[in-house]
C-alpha positions as CSV (number, residue, x, y, z in Angstrom):
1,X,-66.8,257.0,73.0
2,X,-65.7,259.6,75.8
3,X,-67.7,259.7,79.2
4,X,-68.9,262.4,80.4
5,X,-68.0,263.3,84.2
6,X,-70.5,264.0,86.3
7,X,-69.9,267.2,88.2
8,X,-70.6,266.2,92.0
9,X,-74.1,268.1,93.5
10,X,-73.6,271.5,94.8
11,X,-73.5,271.9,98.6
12,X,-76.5,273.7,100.0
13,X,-74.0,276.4,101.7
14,X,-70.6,277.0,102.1
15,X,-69.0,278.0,105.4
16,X,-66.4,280.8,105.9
17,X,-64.7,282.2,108.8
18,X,-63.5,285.9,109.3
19,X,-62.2,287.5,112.3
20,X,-63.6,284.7,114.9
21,X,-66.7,284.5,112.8
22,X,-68.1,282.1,110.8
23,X,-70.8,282.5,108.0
24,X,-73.2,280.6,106.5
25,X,-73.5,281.6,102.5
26,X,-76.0,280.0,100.9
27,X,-75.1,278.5,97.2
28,X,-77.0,279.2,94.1
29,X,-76.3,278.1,90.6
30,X,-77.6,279.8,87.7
31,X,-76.9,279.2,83.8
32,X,-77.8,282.9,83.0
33,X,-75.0,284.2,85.3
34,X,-72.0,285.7,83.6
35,X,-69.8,286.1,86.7
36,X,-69.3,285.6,91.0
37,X,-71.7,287.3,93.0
38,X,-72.3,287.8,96.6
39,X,-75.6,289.3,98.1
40,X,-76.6,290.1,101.7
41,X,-80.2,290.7,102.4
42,X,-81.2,293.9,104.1
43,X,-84.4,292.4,105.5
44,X,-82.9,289.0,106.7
45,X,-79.2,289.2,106.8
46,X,-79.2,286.1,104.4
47,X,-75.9,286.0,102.5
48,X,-76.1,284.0,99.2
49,X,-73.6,283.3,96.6
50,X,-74.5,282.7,92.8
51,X,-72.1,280.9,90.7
52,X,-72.3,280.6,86.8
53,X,-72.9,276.9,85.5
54,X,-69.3,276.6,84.8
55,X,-67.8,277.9,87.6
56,X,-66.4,275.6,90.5
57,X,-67.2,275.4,94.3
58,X,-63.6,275.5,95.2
59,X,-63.8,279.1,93.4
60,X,-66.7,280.0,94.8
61,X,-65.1,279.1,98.2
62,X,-62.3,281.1,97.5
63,X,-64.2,284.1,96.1
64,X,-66.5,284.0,99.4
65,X,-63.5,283.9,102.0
66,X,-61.5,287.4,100.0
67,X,-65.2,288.6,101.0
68,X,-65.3,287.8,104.2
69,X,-64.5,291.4,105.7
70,X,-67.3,292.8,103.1
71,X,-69.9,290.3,104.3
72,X,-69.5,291.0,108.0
73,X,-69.3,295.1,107.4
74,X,-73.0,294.1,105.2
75,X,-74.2,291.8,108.7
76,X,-73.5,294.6,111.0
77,X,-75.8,297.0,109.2
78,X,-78.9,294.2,109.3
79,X,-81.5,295.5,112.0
80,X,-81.7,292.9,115.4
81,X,-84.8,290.4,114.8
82,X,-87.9,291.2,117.3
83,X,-89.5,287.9,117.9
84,X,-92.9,287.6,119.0
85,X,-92.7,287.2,122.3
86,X,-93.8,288.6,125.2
87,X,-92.9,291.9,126.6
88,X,-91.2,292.4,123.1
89,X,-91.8,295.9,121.2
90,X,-93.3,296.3,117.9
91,X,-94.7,299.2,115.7
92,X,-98.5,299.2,114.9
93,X,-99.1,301.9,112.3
94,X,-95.8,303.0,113.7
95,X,-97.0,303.3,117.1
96,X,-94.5,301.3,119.5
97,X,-96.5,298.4,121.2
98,X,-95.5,295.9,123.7
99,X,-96.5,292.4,123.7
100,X,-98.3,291.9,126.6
101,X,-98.6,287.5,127.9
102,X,-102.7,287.5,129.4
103,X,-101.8,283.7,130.6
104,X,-104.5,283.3,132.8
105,X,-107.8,284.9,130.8
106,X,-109.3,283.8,127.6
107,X,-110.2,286.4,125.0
108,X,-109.5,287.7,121.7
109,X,-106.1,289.3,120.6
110,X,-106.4,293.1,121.0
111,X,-105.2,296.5,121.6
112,X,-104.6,298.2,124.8
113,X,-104.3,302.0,124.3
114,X,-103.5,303.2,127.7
115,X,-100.8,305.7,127.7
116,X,-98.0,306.0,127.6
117,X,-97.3,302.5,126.8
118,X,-99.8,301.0,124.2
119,X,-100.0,297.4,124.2
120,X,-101.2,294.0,122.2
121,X,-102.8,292.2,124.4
122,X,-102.9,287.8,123.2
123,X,-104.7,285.5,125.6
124,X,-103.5,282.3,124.7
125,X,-100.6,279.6,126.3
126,X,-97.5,280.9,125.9
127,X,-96.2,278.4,123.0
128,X,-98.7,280.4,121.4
129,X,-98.4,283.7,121.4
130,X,-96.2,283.9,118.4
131,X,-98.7,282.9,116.1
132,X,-101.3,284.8,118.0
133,X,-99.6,288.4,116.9
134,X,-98.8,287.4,113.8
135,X,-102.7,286.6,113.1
136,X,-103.6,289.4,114.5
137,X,-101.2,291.4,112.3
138,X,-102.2,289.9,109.3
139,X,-106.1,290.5,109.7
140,X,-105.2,294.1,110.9
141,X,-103.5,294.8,107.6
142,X,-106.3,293.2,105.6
143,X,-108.4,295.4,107.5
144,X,-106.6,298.5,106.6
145,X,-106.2,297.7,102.9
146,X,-109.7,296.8,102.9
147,X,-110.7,300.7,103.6
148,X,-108.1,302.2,101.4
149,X,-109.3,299.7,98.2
150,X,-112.9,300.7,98.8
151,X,-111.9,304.4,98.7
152,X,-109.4,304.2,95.7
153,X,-112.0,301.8,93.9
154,X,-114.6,304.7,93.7
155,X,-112.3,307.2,93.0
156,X,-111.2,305.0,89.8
157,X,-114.3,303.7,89.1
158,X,-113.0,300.6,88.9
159,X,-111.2,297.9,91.6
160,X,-109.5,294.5,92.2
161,X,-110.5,291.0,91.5
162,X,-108.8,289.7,94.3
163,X,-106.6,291.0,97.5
164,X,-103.8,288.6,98.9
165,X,-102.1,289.4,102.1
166,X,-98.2,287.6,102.1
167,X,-95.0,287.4,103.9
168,X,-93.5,288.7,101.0
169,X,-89.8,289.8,100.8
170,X,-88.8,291.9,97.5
171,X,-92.2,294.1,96.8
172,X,-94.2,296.1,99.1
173,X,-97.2,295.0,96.7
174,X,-97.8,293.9,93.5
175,X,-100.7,293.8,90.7
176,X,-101.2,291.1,88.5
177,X,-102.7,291.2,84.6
178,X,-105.4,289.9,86.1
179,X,-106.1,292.2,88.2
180,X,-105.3,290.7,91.4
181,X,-103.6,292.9,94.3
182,X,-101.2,291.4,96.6
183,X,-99.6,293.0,99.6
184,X,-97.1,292.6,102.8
185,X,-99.0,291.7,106.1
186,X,-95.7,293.9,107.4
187,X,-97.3,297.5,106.0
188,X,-99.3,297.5,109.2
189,X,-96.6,298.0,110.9
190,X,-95.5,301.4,109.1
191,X,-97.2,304.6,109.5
192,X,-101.0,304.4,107.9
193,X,-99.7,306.6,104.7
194,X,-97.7,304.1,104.0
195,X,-100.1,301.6,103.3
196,X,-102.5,304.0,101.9
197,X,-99.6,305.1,99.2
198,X,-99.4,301.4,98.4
199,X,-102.3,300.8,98.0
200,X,-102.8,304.4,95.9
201,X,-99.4,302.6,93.6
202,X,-100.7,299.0,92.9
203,X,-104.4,300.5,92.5
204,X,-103.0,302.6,89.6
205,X,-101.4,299.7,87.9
206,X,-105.1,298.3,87.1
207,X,-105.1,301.2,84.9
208,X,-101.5,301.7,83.7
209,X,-99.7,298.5,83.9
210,X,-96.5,300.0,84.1
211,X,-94.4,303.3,85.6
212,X,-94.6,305.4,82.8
213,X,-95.2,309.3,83.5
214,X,-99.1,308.9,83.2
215,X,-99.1,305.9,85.7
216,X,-97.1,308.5,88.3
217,X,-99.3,311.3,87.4
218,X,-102.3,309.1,88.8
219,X,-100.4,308.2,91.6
220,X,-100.0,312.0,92.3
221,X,-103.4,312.0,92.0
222,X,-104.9,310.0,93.9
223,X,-102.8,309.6,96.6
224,X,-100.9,313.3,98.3
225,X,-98.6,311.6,100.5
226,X,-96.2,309.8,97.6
227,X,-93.0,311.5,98.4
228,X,-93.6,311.1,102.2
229,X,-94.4,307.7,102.0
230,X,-91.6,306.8,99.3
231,X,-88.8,308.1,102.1
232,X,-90.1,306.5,104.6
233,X,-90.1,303.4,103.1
234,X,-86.3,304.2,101.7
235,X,-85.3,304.8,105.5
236,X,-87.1,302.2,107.2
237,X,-88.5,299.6,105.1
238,X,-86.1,297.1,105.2
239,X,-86.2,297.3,109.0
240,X,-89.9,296.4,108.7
241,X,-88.7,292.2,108.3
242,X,-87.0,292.0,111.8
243,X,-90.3,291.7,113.6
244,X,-91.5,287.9,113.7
């Protein structure tokens, strides 16, 4: 009887260099997959390789270095990453803030509006402060959603079981069968129509579970900003996920 070979584990990445450079690809193997493909991330500058089951690593080495002048041009275009740190700048509701270190007072994280230079204000040690902005993002955006929900719910007549705030990295928000609305934390960061439109678009889907012409027509109804808000989020969504 004929034994089977066993096909050595897939690395977790493959490395390639390209004019000085060298990237990090990160390997994925899916039976579904018909053919080679590379993919960059516009909101983390991830680069990830899937390979059909069939196909081997030395191939998908070789596809990834003939790539290796596409995946830099793709890098180039991926916004800077903000930390939070202080003296950093971030947008809150699209209003530039800067971080602002209080190392020797105690106090909640909060808002400075003085003009002309708006700041976030985190009392904390420094190995915290990170964290600190992040929270208070987080419970800023719950905030906000909070008040558009409440609205769209009475105009509807009818609301959520459940609202999640996430780090998440392919949808702005989602709606479950359930009934159960989830957003990204990083909408508090955009312009406050934003959210509000996002909110307007996943509150619709608790009556139209889908993106037919009715569910858009209630969109337009509900909410009058949807074009505004859909552009923005075309120009300068993906930029959203350099902060933190």
């Amino acid at each position: 009887m004929p034994i089977a070979l066993l096909r050595r584990p897939d690395p977790d990445h493959l490395e390639i260099g390209h004019d000085g450079e060298t990237f990090r690809i990160a390997v994925r193997r899916r039976p579904t997959a018909r053919r080679l493909t590379l993919r960059v991330s516009a909101a983390t500058g991830e680069v990830v390789i899937t390979l059909p089951q069939r196909t081997a690593i030395s191939t998908a080495q070789r596809f990834a270095t003939s790539h290796g002048g596409w995946i830099a041009a793709r890098l180039a275009r991926v916004p800077e990453r903000v930390t939070f740190a202080p003296d950093a700048v971030l947008p809150l509701r699209g209003v530039p803030h800067r971080i602002v270190h209080r190392a020797s007072s105690s106090g909640a994280t909060r808002v400075e509006p003085a003009s002309p230079d708006p700041a976030i204000s985190v009392s904390c040690g420094e190995a915290h402060v990170a964290r600190r902005v992040r929270d208070y993002l987080s419970l800023e955006a719950r905030r906000d959603l909070l008040v558009s929900v409440e609205r769209y719910t009475a105009a509807l007549g009818q609301g959520p079981k459940r609202i999640t705030v996430r780090d998440t990295r392919s949808r702005w928000g989602s709606c479950t069968a359930r009934g159960e609305l989830n957003f990204s934390w990083r909408l508090i960061l955009a312009p406050p129509l934003v959210l509000d439109y996002l909110v307007a678009h996943e509150m619709a889907h608790l009556r139209e579970m889908n993106h037919s012409n009715r569910f858009w027509t209630l969109v337009g109804d509900l909410c009058p900003n949807v074009d505004e808000a859909e552009a923005w989020l075309k120009r300068n969504g993906a930029a959203l996920h350099r902060y933190g």
